[in-house]
C-alpha positions as CSV (number, residue, x, y, z in Angstrom):
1,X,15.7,48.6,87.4
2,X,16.9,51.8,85.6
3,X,14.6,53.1,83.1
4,X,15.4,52.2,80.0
5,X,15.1,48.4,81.4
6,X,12.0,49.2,82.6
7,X,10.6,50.9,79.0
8,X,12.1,47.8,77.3
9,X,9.9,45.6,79.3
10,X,7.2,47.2,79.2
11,X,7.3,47.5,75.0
12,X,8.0,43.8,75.4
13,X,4.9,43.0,77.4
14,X,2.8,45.2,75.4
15,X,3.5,43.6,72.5
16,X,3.3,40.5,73.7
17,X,-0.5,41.8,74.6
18,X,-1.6,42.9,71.0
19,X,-3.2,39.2,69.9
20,X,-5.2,38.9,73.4
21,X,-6.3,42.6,72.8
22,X,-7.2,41.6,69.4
23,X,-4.7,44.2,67.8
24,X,-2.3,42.4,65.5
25,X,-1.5,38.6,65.2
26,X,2.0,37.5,64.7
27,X,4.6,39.5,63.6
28,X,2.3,42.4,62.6
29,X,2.1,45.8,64.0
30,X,5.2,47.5,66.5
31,X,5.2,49.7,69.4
32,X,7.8,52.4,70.2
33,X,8.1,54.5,72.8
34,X,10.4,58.0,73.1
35,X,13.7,57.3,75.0
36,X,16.9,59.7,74.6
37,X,20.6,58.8,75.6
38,X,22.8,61.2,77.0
39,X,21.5,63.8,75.6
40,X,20.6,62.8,72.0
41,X,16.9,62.5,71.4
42,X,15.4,59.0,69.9
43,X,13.3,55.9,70.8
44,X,12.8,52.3,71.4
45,X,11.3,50.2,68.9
46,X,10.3,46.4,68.9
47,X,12.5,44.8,66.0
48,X,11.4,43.8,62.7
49,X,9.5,40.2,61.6
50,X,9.9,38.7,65.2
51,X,7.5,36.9,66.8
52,X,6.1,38.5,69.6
53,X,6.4,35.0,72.1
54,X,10.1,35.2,71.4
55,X,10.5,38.5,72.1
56,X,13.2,39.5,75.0
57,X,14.2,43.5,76.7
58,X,17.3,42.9,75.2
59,X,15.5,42.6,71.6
60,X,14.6,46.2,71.1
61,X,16.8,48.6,68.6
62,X,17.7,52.4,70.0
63,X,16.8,54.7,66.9
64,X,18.2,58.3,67.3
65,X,16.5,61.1,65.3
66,X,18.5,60.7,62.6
67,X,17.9,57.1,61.4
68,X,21.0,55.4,62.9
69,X,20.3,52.5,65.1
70,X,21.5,50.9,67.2
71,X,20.4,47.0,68.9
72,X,21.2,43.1,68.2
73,X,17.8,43.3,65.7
74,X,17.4,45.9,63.0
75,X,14.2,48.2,64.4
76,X,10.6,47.8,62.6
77,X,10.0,48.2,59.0
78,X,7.9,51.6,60.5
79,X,10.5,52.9,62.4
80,X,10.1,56.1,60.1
81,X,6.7,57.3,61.0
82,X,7.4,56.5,64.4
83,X,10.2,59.1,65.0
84,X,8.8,61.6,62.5
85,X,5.4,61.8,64.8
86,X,7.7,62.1,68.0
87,X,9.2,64.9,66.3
88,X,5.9,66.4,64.8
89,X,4.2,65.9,68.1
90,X,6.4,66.8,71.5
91,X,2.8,65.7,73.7
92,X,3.9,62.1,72.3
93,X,5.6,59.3,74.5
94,X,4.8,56.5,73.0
95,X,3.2,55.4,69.4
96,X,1.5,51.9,68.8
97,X,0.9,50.5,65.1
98,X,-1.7,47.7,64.5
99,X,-3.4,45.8,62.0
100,X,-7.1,45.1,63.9
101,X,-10.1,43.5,62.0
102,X,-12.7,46.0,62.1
103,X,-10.3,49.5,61.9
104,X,-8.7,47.7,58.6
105,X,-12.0,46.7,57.8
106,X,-12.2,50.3,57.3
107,X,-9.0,51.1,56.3
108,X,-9.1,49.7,53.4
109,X,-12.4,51.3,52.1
110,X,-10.2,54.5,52.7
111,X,-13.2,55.6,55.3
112,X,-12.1,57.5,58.4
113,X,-14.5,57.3,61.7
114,X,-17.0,60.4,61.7
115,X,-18.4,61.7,65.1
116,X,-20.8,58.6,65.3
117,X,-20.4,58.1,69.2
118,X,-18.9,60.9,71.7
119,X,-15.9,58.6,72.3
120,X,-14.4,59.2,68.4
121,X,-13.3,62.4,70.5
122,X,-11.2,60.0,72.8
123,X,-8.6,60.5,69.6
124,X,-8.2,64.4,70.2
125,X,-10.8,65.8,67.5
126,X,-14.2,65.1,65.7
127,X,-13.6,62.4,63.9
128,X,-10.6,59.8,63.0
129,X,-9.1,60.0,59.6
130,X,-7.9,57.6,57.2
131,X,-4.7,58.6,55.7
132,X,-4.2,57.9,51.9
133,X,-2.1,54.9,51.1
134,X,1.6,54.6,50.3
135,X,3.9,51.9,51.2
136,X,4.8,50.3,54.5
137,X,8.3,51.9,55.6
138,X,8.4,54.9,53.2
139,X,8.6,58.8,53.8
140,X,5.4,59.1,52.2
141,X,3.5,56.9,54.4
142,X,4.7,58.5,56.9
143,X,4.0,62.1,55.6
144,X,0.5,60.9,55.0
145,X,0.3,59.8,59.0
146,X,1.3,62.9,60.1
147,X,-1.2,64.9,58.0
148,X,-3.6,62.6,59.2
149,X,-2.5,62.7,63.0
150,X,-2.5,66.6,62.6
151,X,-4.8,67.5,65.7
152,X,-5.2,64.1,66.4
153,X,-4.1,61.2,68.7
154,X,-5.4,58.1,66.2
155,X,-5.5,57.8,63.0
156,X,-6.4,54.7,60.1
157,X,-3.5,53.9,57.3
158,X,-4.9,53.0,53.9
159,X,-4.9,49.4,53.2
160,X,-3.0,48.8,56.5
161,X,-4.1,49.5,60.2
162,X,-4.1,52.0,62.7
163,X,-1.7,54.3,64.8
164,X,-2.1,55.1,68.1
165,X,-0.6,57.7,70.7
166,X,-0.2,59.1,74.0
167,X,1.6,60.6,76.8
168,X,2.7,56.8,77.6
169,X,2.5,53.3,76.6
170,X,-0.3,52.4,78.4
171,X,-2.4,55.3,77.1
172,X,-1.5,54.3,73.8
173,X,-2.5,51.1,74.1
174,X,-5.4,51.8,75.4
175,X,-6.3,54.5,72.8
176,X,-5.7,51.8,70.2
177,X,-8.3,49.3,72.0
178,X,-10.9,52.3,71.9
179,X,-10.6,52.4,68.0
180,X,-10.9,49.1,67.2
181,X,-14.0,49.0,69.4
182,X,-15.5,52.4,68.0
183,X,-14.3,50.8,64.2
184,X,-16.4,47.8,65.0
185,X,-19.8,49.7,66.1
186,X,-19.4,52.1,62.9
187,X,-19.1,49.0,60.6
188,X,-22.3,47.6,62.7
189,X,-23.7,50.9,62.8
190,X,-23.6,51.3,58.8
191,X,-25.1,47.7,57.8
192,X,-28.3,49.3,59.7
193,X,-28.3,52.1,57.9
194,X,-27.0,55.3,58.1
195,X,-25.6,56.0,61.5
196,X,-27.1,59.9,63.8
197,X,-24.1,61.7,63.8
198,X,-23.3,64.0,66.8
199,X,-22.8,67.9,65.5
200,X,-19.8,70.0,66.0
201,X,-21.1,71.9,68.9
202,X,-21.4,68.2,71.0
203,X,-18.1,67.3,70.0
204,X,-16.4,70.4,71.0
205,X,-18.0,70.0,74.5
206,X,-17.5,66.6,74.4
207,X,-13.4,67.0,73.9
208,X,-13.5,70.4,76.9
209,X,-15.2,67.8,79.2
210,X,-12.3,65.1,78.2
211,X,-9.4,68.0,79.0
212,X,-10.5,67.2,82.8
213,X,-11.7,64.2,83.3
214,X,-10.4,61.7,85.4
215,X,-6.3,61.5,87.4
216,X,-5.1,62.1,83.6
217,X,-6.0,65.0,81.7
218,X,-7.5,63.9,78.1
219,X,-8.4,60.7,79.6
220,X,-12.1,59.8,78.3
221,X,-14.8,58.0,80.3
């Protein structure tokens, strides 16, 4: 299996996994990862408005850097915002978008996730912003993500979902599972009362400690 194959299936059975990791149901969210041909930078994206069930390897649209594609299935609706954070953020192999309950719970309050629990840190800073909102597929949703992704690995969107990244597609994933947990303890959190938030200082040692912990640097216990 040559690599591109192998990317393709693994996009395919990642997306397959977003409803059983309680990411996106349906046809919502998309997953990308970077993948260059001879030469010419771009990525793989799952295509737009098909269900996940029918999805196939072969399925997937080639986007280079510039916007031209190339597959049997025009790429996702995001496609944009995928490329431009791949270009914005070289540390990137792989983004994830999703529409979860509790980090759109969120989302559309406009609320990002302040440094309630150590792990907010798990998404490269002290807390996890909520972008403004602009409409799906447009440059300006996709400038807002990349203000909000600034420093960051995670971020909410607005009225919409979340966005993950990471080195690969399975740290991705998994980065976009740990924000719809920590979403769901902040909105349990706040119908308490007001959440103990951790201070800068813990949160700065908190992020050193992540930088080695584990086989994969930035990986968070």
């Amino acid at each position: 299996m040559n690599e591109e194959h192998a990317l393709r299936e693994s996009i395919v059975r990642h997306c397959k996994q977003l409803a059983s990791a309680h990411l996106s149901e349906g046809t919502s969210g998309n997953i990308s990862v970077r993948f260059g041909r001879g030469g010419e930078a771009g990525l793989l994206i799952s295509p737009s408005g098909v269900d996940y069930a029918d999805l196939r390897a072969e399925s997937l649209a080639w986007v280079r850097m510039d916007g031209d594609w190339q597959g049997p299935l025009k790429p996702s609706s995001e496609w944009r915002f995928h490329r431009d954070i791949y270009a914005a953020q070289p540390e990137a192999g792989a983004v994830v978008h999703a529409h979860p309950v509790h980090a759109t719970a969120l989302a559309v309050q406009r609320l990002s996730i302040p440094p309630f629990h150590y792990m907010v840190a798990a998404a490269g800073g002290h807390d996890i912003r909520c972008a403004p909102y602009a409409t799906y597929g447009t440059e300006e949703l996709s400038q807002h993500a990349l203000a909000a992704l600034e420093g960051r690995r995670a971020c909410l969107l607005a009225n919409h979902g979340l966005i993950a990244t990471g080195p690969d597609l399975r740290q991705a994933f998994a980065l976009a599972i740990e924000v719809e947990t920590l979403s769901h303890q902040y909105l349990l959190a706040r119908s308490c009362g007001e959440p103990v938030m951790l201070d800068a200082d813990e949160m700065d040692r908190v992020l050193e400690k992540f930088k080695s912990y584990g086989a994969n640097a930035q990986t968070a216990p």
